[in-house]
C-alpha positions in Angstrom: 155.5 -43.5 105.2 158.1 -46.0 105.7 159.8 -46.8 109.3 163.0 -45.1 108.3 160.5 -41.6 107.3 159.2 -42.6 110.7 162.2 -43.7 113.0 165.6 -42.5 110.7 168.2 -44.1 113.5 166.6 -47.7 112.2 169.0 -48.1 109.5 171.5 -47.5 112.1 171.1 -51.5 113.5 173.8 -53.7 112.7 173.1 -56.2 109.6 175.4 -59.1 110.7 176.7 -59.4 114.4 179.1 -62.4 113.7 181.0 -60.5 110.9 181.7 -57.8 113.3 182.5 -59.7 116.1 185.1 -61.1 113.9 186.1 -57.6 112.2 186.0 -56.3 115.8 189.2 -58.8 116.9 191.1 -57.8 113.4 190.5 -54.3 114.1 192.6 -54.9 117.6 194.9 -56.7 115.9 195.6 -53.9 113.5 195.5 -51.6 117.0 198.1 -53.5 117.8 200.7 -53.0 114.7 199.5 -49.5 114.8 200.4 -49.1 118.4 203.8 -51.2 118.0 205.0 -48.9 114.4 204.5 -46.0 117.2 206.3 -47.7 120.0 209.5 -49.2 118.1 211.3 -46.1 117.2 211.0 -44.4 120.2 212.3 -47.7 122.2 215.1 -47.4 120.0 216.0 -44.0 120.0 215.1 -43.2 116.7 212.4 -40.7 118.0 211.7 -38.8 120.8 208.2 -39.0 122.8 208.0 -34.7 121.8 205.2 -32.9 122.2 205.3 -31.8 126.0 206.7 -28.2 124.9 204.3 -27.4 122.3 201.5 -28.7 124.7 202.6 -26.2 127.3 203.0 -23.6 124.9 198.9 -24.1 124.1 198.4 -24.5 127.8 200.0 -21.1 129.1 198.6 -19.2 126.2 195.0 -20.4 127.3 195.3 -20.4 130.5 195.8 -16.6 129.9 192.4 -16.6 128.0 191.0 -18.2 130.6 192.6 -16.0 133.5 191.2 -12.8 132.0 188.0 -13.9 132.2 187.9 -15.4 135.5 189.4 -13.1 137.4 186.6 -10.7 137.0 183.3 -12.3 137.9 180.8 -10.4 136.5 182.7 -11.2 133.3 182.9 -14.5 134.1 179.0 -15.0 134.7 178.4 -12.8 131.4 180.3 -15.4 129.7 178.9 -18.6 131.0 175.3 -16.9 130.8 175.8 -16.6 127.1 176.5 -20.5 126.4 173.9 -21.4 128.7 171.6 -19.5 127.1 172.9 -20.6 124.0 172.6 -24.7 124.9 169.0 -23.7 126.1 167.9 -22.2 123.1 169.3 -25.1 121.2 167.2 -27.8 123.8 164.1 -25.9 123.4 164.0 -26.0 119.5 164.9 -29.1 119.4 162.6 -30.8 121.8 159.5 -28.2 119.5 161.1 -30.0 116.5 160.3 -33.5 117.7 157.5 -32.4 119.2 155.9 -31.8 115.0 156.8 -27.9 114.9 158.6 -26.4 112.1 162.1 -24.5 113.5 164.6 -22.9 112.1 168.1 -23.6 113.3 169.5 -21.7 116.3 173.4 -21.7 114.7 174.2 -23.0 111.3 177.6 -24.1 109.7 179.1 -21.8 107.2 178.6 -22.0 103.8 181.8 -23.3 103.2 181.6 -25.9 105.9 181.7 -29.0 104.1 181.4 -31.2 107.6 177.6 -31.6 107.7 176.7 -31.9 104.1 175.0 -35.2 105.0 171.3 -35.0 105.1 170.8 -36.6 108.6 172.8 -33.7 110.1 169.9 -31.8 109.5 166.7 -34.6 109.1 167.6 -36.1 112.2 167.5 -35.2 115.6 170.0 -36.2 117.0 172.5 -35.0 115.1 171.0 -32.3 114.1 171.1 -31.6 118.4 174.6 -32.8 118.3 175.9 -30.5 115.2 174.3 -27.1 116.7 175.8 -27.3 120.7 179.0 -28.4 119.0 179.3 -25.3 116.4 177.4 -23.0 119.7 180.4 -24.2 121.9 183.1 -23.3 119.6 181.8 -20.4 118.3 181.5 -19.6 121.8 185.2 -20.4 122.5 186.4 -18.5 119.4 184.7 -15.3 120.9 186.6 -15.8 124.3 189.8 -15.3 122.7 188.9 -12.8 120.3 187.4 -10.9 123.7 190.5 -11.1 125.9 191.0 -7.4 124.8 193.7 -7.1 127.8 196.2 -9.7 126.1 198.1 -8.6 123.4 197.7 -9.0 120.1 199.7 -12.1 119.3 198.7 -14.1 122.3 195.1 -13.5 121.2 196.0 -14.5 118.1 197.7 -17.7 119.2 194.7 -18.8 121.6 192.8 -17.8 118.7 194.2 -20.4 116.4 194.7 -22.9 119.3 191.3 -22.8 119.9 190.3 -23.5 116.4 192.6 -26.4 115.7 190.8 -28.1 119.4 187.5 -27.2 117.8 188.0 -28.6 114.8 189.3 -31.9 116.4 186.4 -32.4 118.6 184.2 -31.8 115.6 181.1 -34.6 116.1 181.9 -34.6 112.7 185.0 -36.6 113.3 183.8 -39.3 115.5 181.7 -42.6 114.5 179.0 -42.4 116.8 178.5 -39.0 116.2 178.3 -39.1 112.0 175.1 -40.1 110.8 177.6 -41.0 107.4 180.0 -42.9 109.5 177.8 -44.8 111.8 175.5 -45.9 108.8 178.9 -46.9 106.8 180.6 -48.4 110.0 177.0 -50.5 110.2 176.6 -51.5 107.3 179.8 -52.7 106.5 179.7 -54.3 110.1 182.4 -52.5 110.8 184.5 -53.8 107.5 185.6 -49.8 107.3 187.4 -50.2 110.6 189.7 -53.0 109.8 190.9 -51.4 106.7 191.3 -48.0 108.1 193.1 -49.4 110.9 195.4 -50.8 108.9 195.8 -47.3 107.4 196.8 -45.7 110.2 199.6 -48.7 111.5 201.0 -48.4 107.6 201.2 -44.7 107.9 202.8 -44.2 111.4 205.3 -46.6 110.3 205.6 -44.3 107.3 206.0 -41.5 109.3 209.3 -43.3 111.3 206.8 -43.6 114.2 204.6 -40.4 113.8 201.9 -39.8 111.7 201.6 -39.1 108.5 198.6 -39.0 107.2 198.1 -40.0 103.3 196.5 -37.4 101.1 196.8 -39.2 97.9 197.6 -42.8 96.7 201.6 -42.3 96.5 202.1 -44.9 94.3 200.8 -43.6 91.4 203.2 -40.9 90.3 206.8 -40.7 90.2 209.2 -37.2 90.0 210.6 -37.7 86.5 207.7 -40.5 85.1 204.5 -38.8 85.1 205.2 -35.8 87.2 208.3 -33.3 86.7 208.3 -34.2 82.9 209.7 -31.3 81.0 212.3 -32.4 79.1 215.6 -30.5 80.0 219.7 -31.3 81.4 220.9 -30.1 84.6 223.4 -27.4 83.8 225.1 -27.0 87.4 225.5 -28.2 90.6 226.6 -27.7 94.0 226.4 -29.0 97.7 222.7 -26.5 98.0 221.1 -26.7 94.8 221.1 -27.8 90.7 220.4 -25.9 88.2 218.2 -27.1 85.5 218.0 -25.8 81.4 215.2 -26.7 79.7 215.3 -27.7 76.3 213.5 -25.2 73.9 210.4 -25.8 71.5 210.4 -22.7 69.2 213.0 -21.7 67.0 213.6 -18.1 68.5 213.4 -17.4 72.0 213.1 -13.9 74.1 216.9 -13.1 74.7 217.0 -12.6 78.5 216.7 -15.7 79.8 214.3 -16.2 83.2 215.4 -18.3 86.2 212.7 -19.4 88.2 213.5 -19.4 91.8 211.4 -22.0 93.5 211.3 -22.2 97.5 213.5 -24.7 99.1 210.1 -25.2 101.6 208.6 -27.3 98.6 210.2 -29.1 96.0 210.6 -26.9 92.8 208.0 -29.1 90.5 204.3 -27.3 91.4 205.5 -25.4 88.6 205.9 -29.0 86.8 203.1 -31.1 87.8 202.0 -32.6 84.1 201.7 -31.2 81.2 198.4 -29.6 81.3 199.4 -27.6 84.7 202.9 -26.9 84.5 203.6 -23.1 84.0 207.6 -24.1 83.3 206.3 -25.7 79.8 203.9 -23.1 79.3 206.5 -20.4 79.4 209.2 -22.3 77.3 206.3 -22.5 74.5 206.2 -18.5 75.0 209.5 -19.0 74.2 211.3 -18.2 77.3 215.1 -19.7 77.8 213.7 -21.2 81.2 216.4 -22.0 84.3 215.1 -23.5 87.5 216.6 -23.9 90.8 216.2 -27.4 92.4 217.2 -27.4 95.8 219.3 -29.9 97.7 217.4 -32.0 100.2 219.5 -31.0 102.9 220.6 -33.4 105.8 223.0 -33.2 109.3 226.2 -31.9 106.3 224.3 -29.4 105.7 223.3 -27.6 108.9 225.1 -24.4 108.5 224.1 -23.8 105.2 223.3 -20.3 105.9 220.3 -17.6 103.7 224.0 -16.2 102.2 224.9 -19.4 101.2 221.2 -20.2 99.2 222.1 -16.9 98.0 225.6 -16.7 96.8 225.2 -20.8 96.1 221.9 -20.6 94.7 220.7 -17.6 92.7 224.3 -16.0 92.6 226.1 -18.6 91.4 222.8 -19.7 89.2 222.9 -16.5 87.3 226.9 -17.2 86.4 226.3 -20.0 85.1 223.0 -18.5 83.2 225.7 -16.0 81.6 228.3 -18.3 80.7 225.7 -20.6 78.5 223.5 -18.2 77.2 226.3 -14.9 76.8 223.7 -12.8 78.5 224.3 -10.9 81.5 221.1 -10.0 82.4 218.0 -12.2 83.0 214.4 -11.6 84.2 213.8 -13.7 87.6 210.4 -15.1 89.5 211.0 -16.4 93.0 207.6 -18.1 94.3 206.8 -18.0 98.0 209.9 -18.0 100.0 212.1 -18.4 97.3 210.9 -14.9 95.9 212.0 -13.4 99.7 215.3 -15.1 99.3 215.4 -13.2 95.4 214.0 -10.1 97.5 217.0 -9.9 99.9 218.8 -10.6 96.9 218.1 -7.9 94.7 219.0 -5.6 97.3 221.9 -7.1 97.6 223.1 -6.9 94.2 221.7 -3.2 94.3 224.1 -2.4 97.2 227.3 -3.7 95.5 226.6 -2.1 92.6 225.7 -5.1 90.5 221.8 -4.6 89.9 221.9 -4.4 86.4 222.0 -8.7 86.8 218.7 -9.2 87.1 216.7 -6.7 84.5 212.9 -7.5 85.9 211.8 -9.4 88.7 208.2 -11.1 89.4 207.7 -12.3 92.9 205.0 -15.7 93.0 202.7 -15.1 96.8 206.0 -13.6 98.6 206.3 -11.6 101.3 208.8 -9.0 102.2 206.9 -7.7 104.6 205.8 -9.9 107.7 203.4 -7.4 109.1 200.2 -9.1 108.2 201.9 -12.6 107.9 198.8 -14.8 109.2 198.4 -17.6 111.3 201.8 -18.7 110.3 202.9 -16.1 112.7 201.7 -18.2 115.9 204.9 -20.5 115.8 207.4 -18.2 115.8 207.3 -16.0 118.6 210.6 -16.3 120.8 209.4 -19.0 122.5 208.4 -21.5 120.0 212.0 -20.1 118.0 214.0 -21.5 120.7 212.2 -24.7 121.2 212.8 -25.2 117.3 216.4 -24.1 117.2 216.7 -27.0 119.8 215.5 -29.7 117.9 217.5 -28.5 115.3 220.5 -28.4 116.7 220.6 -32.0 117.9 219.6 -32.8 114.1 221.3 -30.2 112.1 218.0 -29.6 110.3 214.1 -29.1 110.4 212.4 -32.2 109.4 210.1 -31.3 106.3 207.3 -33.3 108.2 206.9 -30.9 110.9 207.0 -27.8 108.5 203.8 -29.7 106.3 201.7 -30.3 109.4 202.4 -26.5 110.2 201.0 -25.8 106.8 198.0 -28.3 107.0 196.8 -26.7 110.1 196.3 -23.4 108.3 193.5 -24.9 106.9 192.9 -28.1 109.3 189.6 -29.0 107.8 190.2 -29.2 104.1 193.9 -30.6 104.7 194.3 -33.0 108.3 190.4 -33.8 109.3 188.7 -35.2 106.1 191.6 -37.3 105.7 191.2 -38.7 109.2 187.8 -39.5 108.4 187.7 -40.9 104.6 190.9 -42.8 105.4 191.1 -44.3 109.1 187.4 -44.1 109.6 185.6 -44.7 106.5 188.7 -47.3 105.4 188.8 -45.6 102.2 192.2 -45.1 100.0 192.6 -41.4 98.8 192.2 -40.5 95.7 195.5 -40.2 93.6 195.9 -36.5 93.0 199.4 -34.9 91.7 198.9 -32.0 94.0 198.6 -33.4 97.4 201.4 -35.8 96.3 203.6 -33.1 95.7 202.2 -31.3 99.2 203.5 -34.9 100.9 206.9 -34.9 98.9 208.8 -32.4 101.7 212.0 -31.7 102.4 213.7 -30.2 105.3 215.7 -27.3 106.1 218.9 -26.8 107.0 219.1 -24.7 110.6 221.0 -22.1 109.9 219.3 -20.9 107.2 216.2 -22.0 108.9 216.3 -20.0 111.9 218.0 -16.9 110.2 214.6 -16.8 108.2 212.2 -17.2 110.9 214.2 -14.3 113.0 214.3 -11.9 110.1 211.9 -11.9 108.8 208.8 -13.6 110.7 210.1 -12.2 114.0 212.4 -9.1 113.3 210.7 -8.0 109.9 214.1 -6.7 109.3 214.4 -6.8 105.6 211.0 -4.4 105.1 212.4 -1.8 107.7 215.6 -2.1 106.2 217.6 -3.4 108.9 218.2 -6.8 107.1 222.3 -8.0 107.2 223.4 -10.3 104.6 226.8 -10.8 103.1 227.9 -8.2 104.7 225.6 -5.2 103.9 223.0 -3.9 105.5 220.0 -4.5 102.4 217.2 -1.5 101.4 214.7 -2.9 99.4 214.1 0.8 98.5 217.3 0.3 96.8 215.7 -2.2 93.9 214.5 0.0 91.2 213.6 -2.5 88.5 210.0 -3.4 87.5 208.1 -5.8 90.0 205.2 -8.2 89.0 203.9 -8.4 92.7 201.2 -11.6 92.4 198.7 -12.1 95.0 196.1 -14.8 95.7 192.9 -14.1 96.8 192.5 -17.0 99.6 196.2 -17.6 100.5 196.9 -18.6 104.2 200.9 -18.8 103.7 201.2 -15.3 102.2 197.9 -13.3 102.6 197.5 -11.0 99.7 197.0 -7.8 102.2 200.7 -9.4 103.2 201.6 -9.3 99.7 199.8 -5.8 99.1 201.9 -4.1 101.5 205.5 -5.3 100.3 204.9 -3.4 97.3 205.6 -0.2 99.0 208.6 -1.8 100.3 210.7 -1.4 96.6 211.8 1.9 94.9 211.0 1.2 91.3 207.5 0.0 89.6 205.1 -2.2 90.9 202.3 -4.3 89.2 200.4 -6.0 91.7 198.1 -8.5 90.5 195.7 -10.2 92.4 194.8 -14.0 91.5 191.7 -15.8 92.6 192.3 -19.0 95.1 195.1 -19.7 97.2 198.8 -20.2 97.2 199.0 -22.9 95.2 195.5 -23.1 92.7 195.9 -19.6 92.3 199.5 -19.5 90.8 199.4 -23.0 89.2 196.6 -21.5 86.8 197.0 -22.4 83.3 194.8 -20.3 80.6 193.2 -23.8 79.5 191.0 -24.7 82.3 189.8 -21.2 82.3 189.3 -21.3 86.2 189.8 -18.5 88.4 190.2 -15.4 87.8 193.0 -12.2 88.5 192.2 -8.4 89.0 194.5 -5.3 88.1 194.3 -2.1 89.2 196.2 1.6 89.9 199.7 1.8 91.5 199.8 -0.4 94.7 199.1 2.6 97.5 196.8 2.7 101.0 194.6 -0.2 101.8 194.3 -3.4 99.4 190.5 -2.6 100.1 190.4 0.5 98.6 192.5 -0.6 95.6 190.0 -3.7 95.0 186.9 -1.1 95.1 188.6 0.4 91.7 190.4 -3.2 90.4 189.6 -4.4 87.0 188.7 -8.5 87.4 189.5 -10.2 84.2 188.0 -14.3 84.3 190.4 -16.7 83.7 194.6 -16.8 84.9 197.1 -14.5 85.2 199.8 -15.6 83.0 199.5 -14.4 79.6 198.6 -11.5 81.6 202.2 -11.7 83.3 203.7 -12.5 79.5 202.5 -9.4 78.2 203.7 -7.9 80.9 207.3 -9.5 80.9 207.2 -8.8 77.2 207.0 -5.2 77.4 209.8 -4.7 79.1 212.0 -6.2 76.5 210.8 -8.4 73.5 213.6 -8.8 71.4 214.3 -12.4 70.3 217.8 -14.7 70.0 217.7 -17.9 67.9 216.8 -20.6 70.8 219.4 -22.3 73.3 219.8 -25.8 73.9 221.3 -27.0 76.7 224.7 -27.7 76.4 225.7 -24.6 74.3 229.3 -23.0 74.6 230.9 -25.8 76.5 228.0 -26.3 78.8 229.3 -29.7 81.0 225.7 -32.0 80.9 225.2 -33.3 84.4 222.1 -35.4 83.7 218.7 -35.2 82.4 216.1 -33.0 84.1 214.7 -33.3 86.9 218.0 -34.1 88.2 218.5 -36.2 91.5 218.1 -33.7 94.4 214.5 -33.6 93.7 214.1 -37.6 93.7 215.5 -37.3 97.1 212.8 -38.4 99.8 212.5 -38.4 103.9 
């Protein structure tokens, strides 16, 4: 046996102690530039101190948690009995472990827990002891609020998720002295990792205008219009919300309605563009599709009372004018992704009320919802409460900053999107690796208010549009109204738009529905292209009951949905047009795709 079989925290002893003595001094220096890029703006006024109303929002909603369990104390003994016992379990197997004997974990991570892959989590002692009372006290804590059967449903729900996202950041996993990798790296290195990754963090709360904002990829290597956004077309039409963009065709004949992608304003339009390999807007040109894409503004204070009728009327309206005028076609097949397929929900139902349906022959909706019931965990920040506080902090800005919407976003999943970023790049010192994705994740934009908070009170918080009750323009909109065929796509692990979400829109229209469910999430399970032959979709019988009784008889086919979807989008009318360029009948040419709105940054 060798000491470190024998004695594992040896190779924990630091190697050189006047190298980190002297990387201990540039890591306060680097403290200090961190603490200074976090100090300056809000000396000047160019940021506020925030915080204090979200932190009471967490506080009151525990406190609730906490109340319903104290104020009975048989329940509150019954509770504290079972971590006790828990920790002691944990303290006796551990102390039999190092004692020789052979035990088997008292609580173990999940299989897809990806915090304690490390084998000292498990070999050593220590951390192994560490690891279990960490996952036994949140599991533990999860339970409370899942318990607090008195509460209602969304204020379980909201301790619920406040209670993960505190888990998660206590994780042992997130913490030097704690992680067997990080302590051995930290060592090692005598401390080296600490210098750098403090200089990380000071870069990126400067970055951030004095908040954080933590890098998920090496910016530097793309650029929108350079290596990402590439598919050659003009911008065709433009206005104080959006551009439209024509891309130019590659095959002589082309399907003669043309399809006008309508991308949320959330996101910038180019997920559907990310190279050439992954970009469904070149794949379905080469299907020879006319393809139109709207690239929202980047909206700032001029903006604020840009309204959901003005992304309308401005944005797909006036979109599918200009569509007619350059192509001669009055009729188009349409695909709004996320909440720019709501915003083409509510618009449909529009067009259906004045009589005008026939604009828009077939429409396929990318991970929307039109109905909120089963929204997810999204659904904690907008009851009326946390609506106001918003609608505050827009109003003395004229819009949502796109920051605040992304961390939203990355908390859904907090340890594959905030926490291993933490680690790798302020603890471990190490620069993220350059992935188009997570650039495009980091690329935001904000919203404008009006719009912003007509969305979140409709739909999040009203649900008006499935009951019906949704005014826009002027008319009260019926989805039941929208008789044309739906392509309804799902993802199978979405956390923005959960497919039982999804699922139960369907009922919500009064024509058709294909509902298709895709493996992954929102974003790897749309962005899918037939060559990496990843993934797969199911299809199934007319989208009725319970999504789990419509999986038991679903059809899984290996691989992605879209040729799928082209077949589909095919049948309902194949005949062909010698192709468009851009340009055609008097088309004014703005500029060359991707157009400047999308090059605009925060």
């Amino acid at each position: 046996m060798t000491g470190e079989d024998t004695n594992p925290m040896l190779q924990y002893i630091l190697n050189n102690p006047e190298e980190f003595a002297k990387n201990l001094s540039e890591i306060a220096e680097n403290g200090g530039k961190a603490l200074a890029a976090y100090l300056e703006p809000r000396e000047k006024g160019e940021a506020a101190s925030g915080g204090t109303e979200e932190l009471n929002a967490v506080v009151k909603t525990l406190a609730e948690v906490g109340n319903y369990w104290m104020k009975d104390p048989s329940r509150a003994i019954e509770a504290q009995t079972k971590l006790w016992s828990g920790y002691m379990n944990i303290w006796n197997s551990t102390l039999q472990r190092m004692a020789g004997e052979e035990r088997d974990p008292i609580v173990v991570p999940t299989n897809t827990d990806k915090r304690f892959k490390d084998s000292q989590w498990d070999d050593n002692n220590f951390f192994d002891f560490i690891k279990q009372m960490y996952l036994q006290t949140s599991n533990w804590a999860e339970e409370l609020a899942e318990g607090a059967d008195e509460l209602d449903d969304h204020t379980r729900h909201k301790a619920g998720f406040y209670i993960k996202q505190i888990s998660n950041a206590m994780s042992p996993s997130n913490f030097i002295l704690t992680n067997p990798e990080l302590l051995r790296e930290t060592m090692s290195s005598n401390a080296g990792n600490l210098v750098k990754g403090m200089k990380l963090l000071a870069e990126d709360i400067k970055a951030g205008h004095g908040d954080l904002r933590i890098r998920q990829t090496d910016p530097d290597k793309f650029e929108v219009g350079v290596n990402v956004a590439v598919t050659p077309g003009k911008i065709v039409e433009q206005n104080d919300v959006c551009q439209l963009i024509q891309y130019t065709p590659t095959t002589e004949t082309v399907l003669k309605r043309p399809l006008l992608i309508v991308p949320p304003w959330i996101n910038k339009y180019y997920i559907l563009d990310l190279n050439k390999e992954k970009s469904f807007i070149r794949w379905a040109v080469d299907q020879g599709h006319t393809v139109f894409v709207v690239s929202w503004i980047n909206p700032d204070e001029t903006q604020a009372q840009k309204s959901f009728e003005h992304y309308m009327r401005d944005g797909i309206l006036n979109s599918l004018e200009r569509i007619r005028k350059t192509t001669q076609q009055t009729t188009v097949n349409a695909i709004g992704y996320c909440v720019g397929g709501t915003l083409l929900a509510a618009t449909l139902a529009y067009l259906a009320k004045i009589g005008e349906q026939d604009r828009i022959a077939s429409a396929t909706f990318l991970t929307t919802q039109v109905d909120f019931t089963y929204a997810g965990d999204l659904k904690v920040f907008v009851d009326e409460e946390q609506i106001e506080i918003l609608e505050h902090r827009m109003g003395e800005k004229g819009y949502l900053d796109g920051s605040k919407m992304a961390t939203a976003f990355n908390m859904l999943r907090s340890n594959d999107l905030i926490w291993p970023y933490v680690v790798n790049n302020y603890l471990r010192g190490k620069d993220p690796f350059p992935f188009d994705l997570l650039y495009w994740n980091a690329d935001s934009t904000r919203m404008p208010a009006a719009n912003h908070s007509y969305y979140l009170r409709n739909c999040y918080q009203k649900n008006a549009l499935a009951k019906g009750e949704m005014e826009l323009a002027g008319q009260n909109l019926d989805l039941s109204d929208v008789q044309i065929p739906i392509y309804n796509l799902a993802t199978k692990e979405d956390h923005i738009a959960p497919a039982k979400s999804v699922f139960k829109g369907c009922g919500c229209f009064g024509g058709p529905v294909e509902y298709v469910l895709s493996g992954s999430g929102h974003i790897a399970g749309v962005v899918n292209p037939p060559s990496k032959e990843k993934y797969q979709y199911w299809t199934g019988s007319k989208p009725e009951g319970a999504l789990e009784n419509w999986m038991q008889d679903a059809s899984e086919t290996p691989g992605s949905w879209w040729p799928h979807w082209q077949k589909w989008i095919t049948s309902q009318d194949d005949n062909q047009v010698k192709a468009r360029k851009p340009g055609a009948r008097r088309t004014k040419i703005l500029e060359d795709a991707p157009g400047s709105y999308v090059k605009v940054r925060i």
